[in-house]
N, C-alpha and C positions, 0 to 999 in steps of 0.2 A: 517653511521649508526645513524637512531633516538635518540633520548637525552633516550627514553625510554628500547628502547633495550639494551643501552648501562649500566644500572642500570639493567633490568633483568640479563644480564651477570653477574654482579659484583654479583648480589643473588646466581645465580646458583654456580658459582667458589667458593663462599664461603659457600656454604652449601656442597659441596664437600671437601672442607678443616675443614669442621669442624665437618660432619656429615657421611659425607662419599655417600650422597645419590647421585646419578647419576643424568643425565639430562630427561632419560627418563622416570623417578622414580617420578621425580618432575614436568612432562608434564602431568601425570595422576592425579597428586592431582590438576597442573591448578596455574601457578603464575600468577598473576597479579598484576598490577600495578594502582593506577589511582591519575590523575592531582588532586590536592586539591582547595577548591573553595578556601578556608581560607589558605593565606601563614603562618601564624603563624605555623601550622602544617606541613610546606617545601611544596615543590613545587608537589613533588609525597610521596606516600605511599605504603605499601605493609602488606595485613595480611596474608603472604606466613607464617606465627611462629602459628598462631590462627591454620590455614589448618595442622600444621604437628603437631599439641601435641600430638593427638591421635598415630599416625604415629610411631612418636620417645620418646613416653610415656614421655614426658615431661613437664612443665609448659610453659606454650607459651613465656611470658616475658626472660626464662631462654634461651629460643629456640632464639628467638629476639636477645637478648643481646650478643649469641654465634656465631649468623650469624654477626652481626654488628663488631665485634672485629675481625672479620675474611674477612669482606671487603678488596676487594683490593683498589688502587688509581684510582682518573678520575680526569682528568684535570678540569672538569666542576662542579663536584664535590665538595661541600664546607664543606661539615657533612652531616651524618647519625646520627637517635637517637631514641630508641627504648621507645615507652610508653603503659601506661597501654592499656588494656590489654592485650596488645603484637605485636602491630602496629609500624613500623617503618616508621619513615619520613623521608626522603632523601629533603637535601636543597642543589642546585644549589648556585654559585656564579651569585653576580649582575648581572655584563654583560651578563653574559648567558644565561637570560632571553631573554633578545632585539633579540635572533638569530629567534627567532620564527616569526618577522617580513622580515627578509631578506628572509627567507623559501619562507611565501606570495606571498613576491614582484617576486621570482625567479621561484616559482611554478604558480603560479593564481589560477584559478579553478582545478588545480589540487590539490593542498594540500589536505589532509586528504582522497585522495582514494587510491582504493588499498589497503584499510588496513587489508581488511581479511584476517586471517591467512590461512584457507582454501576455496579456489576458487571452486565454485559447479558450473554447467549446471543447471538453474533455469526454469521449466515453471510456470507460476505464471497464474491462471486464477482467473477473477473476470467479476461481474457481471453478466454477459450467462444468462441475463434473456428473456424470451418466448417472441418469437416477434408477439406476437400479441398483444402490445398498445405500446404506448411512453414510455420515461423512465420518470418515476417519483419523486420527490425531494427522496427517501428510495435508488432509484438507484443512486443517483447523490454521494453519501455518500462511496457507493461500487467503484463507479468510480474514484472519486479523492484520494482515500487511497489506491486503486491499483495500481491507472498509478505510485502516489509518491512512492509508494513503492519500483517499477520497476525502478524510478530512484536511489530512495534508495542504493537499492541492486548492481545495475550497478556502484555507486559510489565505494562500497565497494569492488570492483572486482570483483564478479560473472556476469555472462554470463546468463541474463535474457531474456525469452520470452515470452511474453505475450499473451493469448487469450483466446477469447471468445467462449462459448461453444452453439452452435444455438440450441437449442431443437428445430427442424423442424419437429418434428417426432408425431405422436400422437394423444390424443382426441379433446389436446389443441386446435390443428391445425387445427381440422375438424369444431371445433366451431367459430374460424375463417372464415372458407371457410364460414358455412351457415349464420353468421353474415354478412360478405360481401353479399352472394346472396341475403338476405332479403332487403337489403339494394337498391340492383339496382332493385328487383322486385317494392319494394315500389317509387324509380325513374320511374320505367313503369308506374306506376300509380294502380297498386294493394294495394287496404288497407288493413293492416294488424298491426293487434293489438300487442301493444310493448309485448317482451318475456322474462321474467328473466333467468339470465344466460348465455345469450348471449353477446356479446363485444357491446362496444354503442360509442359512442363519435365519435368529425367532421372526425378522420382521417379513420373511418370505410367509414363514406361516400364517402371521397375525393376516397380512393381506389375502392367502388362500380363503380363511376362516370368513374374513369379512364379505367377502365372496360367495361364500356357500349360504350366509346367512342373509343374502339379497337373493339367496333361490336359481346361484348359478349353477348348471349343471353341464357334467364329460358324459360322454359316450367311457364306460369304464372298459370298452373294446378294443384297446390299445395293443398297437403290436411294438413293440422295442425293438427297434433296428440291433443288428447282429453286434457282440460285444466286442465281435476282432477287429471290427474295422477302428480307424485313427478317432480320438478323441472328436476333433473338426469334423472328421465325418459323421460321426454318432450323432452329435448336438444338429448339423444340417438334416440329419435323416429324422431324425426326431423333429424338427421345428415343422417338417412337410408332412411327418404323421399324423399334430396334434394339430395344424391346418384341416386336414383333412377329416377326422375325427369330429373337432367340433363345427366343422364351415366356418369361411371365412367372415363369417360375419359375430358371431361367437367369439372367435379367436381376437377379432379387432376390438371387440368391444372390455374381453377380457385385461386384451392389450392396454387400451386407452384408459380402465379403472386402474391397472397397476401402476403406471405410471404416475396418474393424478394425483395417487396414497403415496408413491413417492417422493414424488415434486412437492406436497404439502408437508412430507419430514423433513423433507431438506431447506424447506426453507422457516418451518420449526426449529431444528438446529439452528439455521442460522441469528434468527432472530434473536432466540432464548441465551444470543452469542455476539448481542449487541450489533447484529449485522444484517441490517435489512436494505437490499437491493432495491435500485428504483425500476428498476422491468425484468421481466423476463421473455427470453427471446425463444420461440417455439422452431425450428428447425424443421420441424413438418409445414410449416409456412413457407418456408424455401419454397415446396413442392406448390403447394397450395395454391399463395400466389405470382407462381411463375418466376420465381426470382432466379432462379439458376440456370429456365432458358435466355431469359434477358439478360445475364450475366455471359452467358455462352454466346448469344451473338454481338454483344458487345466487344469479347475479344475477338472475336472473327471477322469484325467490322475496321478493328484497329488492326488487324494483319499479323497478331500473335498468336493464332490457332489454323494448324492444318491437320487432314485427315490423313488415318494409316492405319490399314488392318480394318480397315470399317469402324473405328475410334476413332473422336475426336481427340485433340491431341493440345496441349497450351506448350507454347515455345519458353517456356519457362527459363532455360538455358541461359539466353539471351538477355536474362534481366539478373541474373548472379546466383541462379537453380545450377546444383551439380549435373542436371538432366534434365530431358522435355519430360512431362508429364500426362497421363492420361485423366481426361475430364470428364468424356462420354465412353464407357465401355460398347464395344462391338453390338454388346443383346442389348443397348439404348441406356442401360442403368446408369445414370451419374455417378460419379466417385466422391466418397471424402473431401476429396479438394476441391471438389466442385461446389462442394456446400460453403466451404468456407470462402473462397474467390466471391460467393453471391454474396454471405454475411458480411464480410469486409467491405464490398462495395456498396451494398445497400446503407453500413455503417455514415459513409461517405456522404451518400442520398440526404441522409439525414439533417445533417450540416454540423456533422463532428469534423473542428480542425485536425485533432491529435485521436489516436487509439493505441489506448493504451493495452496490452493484454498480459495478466501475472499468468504464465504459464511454467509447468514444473521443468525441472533441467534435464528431462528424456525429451524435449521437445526440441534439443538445439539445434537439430539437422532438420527442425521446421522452420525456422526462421525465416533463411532464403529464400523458401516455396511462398508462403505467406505476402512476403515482400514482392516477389514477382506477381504473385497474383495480385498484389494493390495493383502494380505499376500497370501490366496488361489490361484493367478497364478503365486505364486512364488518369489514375492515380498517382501520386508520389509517393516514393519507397521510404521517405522522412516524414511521412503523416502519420508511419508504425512505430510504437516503440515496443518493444517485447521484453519482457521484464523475467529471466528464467531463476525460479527458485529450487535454491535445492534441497533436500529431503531432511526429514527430522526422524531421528533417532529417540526412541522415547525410553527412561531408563526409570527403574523403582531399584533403590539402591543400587549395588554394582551391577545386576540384573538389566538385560537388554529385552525389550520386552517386542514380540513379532507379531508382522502385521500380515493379513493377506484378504483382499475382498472377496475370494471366491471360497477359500475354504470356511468362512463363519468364524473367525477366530479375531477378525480386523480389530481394532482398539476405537473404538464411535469417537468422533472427537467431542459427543455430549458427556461419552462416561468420565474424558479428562476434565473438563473444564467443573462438573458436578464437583468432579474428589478435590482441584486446587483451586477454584473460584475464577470466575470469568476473570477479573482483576488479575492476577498474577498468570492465567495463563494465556491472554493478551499482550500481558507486557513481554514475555517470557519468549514465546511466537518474535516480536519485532525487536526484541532486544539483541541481533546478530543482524548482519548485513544480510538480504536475502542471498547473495550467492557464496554463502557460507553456509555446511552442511551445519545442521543443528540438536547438539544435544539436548532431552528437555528433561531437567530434571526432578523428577515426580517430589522427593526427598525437600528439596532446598524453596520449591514453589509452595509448598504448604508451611513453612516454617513463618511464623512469628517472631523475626530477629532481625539485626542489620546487615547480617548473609544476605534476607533477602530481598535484589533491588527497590522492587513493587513495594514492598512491605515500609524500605528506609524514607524512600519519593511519599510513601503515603501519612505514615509517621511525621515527617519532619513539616506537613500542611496540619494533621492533627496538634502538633507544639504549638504551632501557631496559632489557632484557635483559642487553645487553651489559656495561651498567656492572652487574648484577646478579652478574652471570657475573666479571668484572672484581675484584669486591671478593672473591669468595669465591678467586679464583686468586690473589690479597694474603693470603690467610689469616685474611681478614677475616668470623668469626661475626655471621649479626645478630640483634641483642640485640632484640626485638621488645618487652617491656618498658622496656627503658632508652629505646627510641626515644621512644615512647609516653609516658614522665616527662619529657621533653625537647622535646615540639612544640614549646615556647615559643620555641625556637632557629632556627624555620624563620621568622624576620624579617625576609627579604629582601625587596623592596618585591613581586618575581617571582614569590614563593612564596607572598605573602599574595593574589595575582591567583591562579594559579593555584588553591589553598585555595578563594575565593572562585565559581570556577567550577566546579571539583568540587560546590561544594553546592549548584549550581542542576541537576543534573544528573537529581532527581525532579521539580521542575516544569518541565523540558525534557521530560520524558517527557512529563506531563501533559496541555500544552499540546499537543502535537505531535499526541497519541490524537487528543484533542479535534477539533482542524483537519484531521487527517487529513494532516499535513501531515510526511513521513518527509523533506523534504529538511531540517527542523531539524534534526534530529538528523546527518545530513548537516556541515549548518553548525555545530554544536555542538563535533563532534569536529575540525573542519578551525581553529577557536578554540582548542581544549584544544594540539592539535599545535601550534600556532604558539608559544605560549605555553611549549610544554615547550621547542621548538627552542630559544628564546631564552634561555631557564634551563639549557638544558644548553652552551651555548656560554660562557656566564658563568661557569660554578657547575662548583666543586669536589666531588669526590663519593666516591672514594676518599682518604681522608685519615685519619692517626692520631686525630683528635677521636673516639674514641668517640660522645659525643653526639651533635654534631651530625651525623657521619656516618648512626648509626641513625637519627634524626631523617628524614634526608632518603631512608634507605631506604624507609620507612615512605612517606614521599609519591610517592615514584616507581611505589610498588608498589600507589597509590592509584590514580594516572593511569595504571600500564599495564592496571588493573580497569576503568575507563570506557574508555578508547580499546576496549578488547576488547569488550567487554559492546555499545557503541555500533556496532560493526562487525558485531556477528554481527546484530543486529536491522538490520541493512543487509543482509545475505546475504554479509559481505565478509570474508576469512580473518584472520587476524596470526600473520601470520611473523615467527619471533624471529629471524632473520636477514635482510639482504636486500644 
């Protein structure tokens, strides 16, 4: 049993002994525990007295001081002491400190997982952005806070899956298809005047070209709708010409190749980005197989959808929507939300507890719709969580550098991660909380120094090595035993800090699942690194001491186990050299 559980025990028995409150009395109000940065204040604490004043109408410190009188014994256990304003500290004996090293050595990369109390079936989807361009540094942001998440979460014991949601479906698509056609019309050698609104840039070409050279061919008898009309109308009149032009069957097939070449970039990017999904979800399948009428008379079976105007109609209102929503248009077409009401539910089908979705922060006025439509096919609104990130700013010196998918100028997020290395511009990505806007700074990610974080986290596993490396080139065997009789030697104030933060390093997991929040972990490791720098600039480590030398192998080869462990749930390498 954990040093941790073993002190939640001694709370609950004694709040039973003294209060009489059961176990499941007190799994409702929520004990907790947590590691102290600061020993002064012992090693863990508990404001389990603060949570029950209310409860057992009492003064918290009274409540405190009657649970601590009422502790049973632990071996490990040195004192409990109850302070203002009603926080008890629990202090561990010396030695009992140093066991959190043997843990390490005997666990490795395991340590600190599995610590969820409750284990969920997780689909986690991010990104699902329209493949029709590359992904751009805004994607790259979605990317790397989703895959680390998916490790995240996979550390803490749930059962994660991840995917990508294709929008294949749609106007998007069709603007697509006539962007490509224009494209190989203009390779035929037809001039034709650039068109706002349409997709632009070299990968439209590349796919045109690839095209022509499979022996696709236009009708080059194209008429182009009149130039006065609105933007939206041009590209609609255009999308019915170049239907009509090639047939419809031309045009889908053209459609269905462009796509393919894009869906196979996109998920080149991501891979070549450490980030490989485990499915991808086709959105033309909605149609295909029936998902969205099954999902339509589902809500209509449960009395959430009625008719108006010859539209179906979802009562969305009634589940926390600022308004009803339209599902089925009058001319039969489904909406938007229609698609996603089916994807969400079928999510469900599936036998995902939780869905998670990283969505950008123009989506906030989606949330509620989303939610209603769980709840309307029968769903809970707490089976969603929505996770909204918000936008990253990319800067090369003082220089702000602009992004945009339709005019061809958008910034790939292959060409960043090419110029600052997947490594740092991973870490870079989840180093802010996602609902913080994010600077990324082209300048500070490529630098080789202790400016930068990636670089300090990666460095401070390479010292390690090296003094590893260092001792056995001395002829120096390590005695893995003798170290282990000998913790007691690691008494330097540095090494009792570092110690200390090693063993928060499963309720850094914990917390982190919880909040969704990978930039801890982030900040965890850039903490452990600092702390090592400082120990290793001090501290002797090749030396005739036997003991203490094993001793302090043993800890180093603790911290090069978390710095590594905590990187790769980043997506971020360690290099034993650098």
């Amino acid at each position: 049993m954990k040093m941790e559980e073993k002190i939640k025990r001694l709370i609950i028995d004694a709040l039973a002994k003294s209060h009489g409150i059961k176990e499941d009395e007190l799994n409702e109000v929520g004990l907790e525990l947590s590691r102290n940065s600061n020993n002064e204040h012992g090693d863990f604490s508990s404001n389990i007295a603060l949570k029950l004043g209310s409860k057992l109408k009492g003064p918290p410190m009274t409540i405190a001081e009657e649970i601590v009188s009422s502790l049973g014994a632990l071996v490990e256990l040195e004192r409990a002491e109850y302070v203002k304003p009603g926080f008890i500290n629990f202090y561990l004996f010396g030695e009992k400190k140093y066991s959190v090293l043997e843990t390490i050595l005997n666990q490795g990369s395991e340590f600190g997982s599995s610590c969820a109390s409750e284990k969920k079936k997780v689909l986690l989807e991010f990104v699902s952005a329209n493949p029709t361009g590359p992904l751009h540094v805004g994607h790259g942001r979605h990317a790397a806070f989703g895959d680390s998440l998916a490790r995240l979460l996979r550390k803490a014991g749930h059962e994660v899956f991840t995917e990508y949601y294709l929008n294949d479906a749609g106007r998007q698509i069709d603007i697509l298809c006539i962007s490509v056609m224009l494209e190989m019309l203009r390779a035929e050698g037809l001039k034709l005047n650039d068109i706002a609104g349409v997709y632009k840039g070299t990968y439209i070409k590349e796919i045109a070209q690839g095209l022509l050279d499979e022996s696709f061919k236009i009708n080059k008898k194209v008429l182009l709708p009149e130039a006065s009309v609105s933007a939206d109308e041009l590209i609609d009149a255009l999308i019915l010409e170049m239907k009509d032009v090639a047939g419809s069957k031309l045009f889908q097939k053209i459609s269905d190749k462009a796509v393919l070449q894009m869906t196979e970039l996109l998920k080149d990017d991501l891979s070549d980005f450490r980030v490989n999904q485990d499915g991808y979800y086709s959105e033309k399948s909605l149609f295909s197989k029936g998902k969205i009428e099954e999902a339509c008379e589902i809500i209509k079976k449960n009395g959430n959808a009625y008719e108006k105007d010859g539209a179906l109609w979802l009562e969305s209102s009634k589940y926390g929507d600022d308004k009803d929503r339209v599902v089925i248009r009058e001319d039969g077409r489904s909406t938007y939300f229609a698609s996603d009401i089916a994807y969400h539910h079928d999510k469900k089908m599936r036998g995902f507890d939780l869905l998670i979705n990283v969505l950008g922060s123009d989506h906030h006025g989606y949330v509620s719709r989303l939610e209603a439509g769980l709840v309307s096919t029968g769903n809970k609104a707490s089976d969603l969580d929505v996770i909204l990130m918000q936008f990253v700013t990319l800067y090369r010196g003082k220089k702000k550098i602009q992004m945009s998918t339709r005019s061809g100028n958008f910034v790939p997020m292959r060409d960043l991660y090419s110029e600052v290395g997947v490594d740092a511009a991973r870490f870079f990505y989840v180093s802010r909380s996602h609902d913080q806007h994010l600077d990324f700074d082209l300048d500070l990610a490529t630098k080789q120094n202790n400016n930068n974080p990636v670089y300090y986290i990666q460095y401070a596993n390479a010292r390690i090595k090296s003094v590893l490396k260092e001792n056995k080139k001395r002829g120096y065997v390590f005695d893995e035993c003798l170290g282990k009789t000998n913790l007691m030697k690691l008494d330097l104030a540095i090494e009792k800090e570092i110690i200390s933060l090693l063993g928060k390093y499963p309720e850094t997991i914990l917390k982190s699942s919880e909040a969704r929040a990978v930039n801890k972990i982030a900040n965890y490791l850039k903490s452990l690194a600092q702390l090592f720098h400082s120990y290793y600039g001090s501290t002797k480590f090749v030396s005739e001491d036997e003991e203490t030398r094993n001793a302090r192998i043993i800890l180093l080869i603790c911290v090069s186990t978390i710095i590594e462990d905590g990187l790769d749930i980043l997506g971020v390498s360690s290099p034993t050299k650098m």
